[in-house]
C-alpha positions in Angstrom: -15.2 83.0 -285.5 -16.7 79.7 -285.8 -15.7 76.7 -284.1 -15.1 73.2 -285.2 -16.9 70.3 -284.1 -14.5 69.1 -282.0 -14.2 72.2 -280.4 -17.6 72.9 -280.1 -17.6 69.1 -277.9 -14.5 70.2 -275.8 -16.5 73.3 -274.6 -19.8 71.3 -274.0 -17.5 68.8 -271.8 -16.5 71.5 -269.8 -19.8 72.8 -269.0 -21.0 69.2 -267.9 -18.2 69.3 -265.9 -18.3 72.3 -264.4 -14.5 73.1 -265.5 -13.1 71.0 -263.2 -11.2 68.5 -265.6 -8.2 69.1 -267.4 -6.8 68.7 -270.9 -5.8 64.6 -270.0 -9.1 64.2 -268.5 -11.1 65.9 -271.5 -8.9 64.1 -273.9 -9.5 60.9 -272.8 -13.4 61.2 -272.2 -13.0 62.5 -276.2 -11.7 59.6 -277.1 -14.0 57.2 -275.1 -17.1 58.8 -275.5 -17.0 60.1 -279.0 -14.4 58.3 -280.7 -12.4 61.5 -281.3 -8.5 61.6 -281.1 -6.5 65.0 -280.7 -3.5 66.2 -279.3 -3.5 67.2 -275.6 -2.0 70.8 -276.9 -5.6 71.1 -279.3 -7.2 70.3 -276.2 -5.7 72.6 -274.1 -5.8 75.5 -276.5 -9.6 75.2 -277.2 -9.9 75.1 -272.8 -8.2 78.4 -272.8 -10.4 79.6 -275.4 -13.6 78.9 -273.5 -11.9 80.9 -270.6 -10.4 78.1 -268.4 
């Protein structure tokens, strides 16, 4: 299964954080860091896909 780009920079966010951020904190480092907008629940589902 391949992943989206915005997937693919929700995972590497994790990582740099060490998986201690949740979906609000993710999303909002999305949007200010990369200019991406998504839904919290997109967020969250794609956290539970890396294994959080």
């Amino acid at each position: 299964m391949e992943l989206s780009k915005e997937e693919e920079t929700i995972i590497s966010l994790c990582k740099e954080t060490k998986y201690r951020y949740g979906h609000r904190k993710i999303k909002e480092l999305l949007k200010r860091n990369y200019q991406i907008k998504l839904n919290r629940n997109t967020v969250r589902m794609s956290k539970m896909f890396v294994g959080e």
